[in-house]
C-alpha positions as CSV (number, residue, x, y, z in Angstrom):
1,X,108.0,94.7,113.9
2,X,109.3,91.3,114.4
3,X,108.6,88.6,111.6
4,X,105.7,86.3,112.0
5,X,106.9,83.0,113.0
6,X,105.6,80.0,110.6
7,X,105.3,76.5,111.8
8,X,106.6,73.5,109.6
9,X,104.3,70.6,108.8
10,X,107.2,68.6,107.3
11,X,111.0,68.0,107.5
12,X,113.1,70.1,105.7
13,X,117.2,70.7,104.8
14,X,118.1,74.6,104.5
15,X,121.4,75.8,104.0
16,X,122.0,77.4,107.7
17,X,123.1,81.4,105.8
18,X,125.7,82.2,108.2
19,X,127.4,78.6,108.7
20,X,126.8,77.2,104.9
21,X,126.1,73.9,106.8
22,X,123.2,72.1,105.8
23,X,120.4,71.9,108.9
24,X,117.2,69.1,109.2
25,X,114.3,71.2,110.6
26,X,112.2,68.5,111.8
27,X,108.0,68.7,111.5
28,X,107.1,71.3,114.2
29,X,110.0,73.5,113.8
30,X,109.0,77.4,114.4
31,X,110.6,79.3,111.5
32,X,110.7,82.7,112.3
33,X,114.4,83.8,110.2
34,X,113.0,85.2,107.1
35,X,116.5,84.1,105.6
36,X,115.3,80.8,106.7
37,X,112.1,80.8,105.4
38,X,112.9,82.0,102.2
39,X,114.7,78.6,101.2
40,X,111.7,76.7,101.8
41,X,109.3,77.4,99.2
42,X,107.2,74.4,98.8
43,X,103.6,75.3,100.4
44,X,103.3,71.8,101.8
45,X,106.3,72.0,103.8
46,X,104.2,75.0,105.8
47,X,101.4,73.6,108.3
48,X,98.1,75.7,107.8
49,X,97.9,79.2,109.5
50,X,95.5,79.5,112.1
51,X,92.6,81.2,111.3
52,X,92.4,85.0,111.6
53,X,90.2,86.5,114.3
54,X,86.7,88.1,112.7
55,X,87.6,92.0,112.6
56,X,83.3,92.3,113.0
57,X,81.9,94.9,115.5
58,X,79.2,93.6,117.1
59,X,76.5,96.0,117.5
60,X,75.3,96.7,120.6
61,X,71.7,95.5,121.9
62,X,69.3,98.7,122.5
């Protein structure tokens, strides 16, 4: 299963693993690298997840 893809609400510098360079993301950004993500670890840097679908059944009318 592919990793869920996060959106950033604010800029901000990771170390880029496989160059070592240092990257700007800018507000926007999709982050879907779990390498990635795991360098950004304030929670305000994330914008807030959509909200989940209702998993409810609706009953059917008789």
């Amino acid at each position: 299963m592919p990793a869920a893809s996060r959106t950033l609400a604010t800029a901000v510098f990771i170390t880029d693993p496989k160059t070592h360079e240092t990257l700007l993301l800018p507000p926007g950004a999709e982050v879907s690298d779990p390498a990635i993500a795991d360098q950004i670890t304030h929670p305000e840097a994330w914008a807030p997840e959509p909200p989940r679908p209702s998993r409810r059944i609706k009953a059917e009318a008789p």
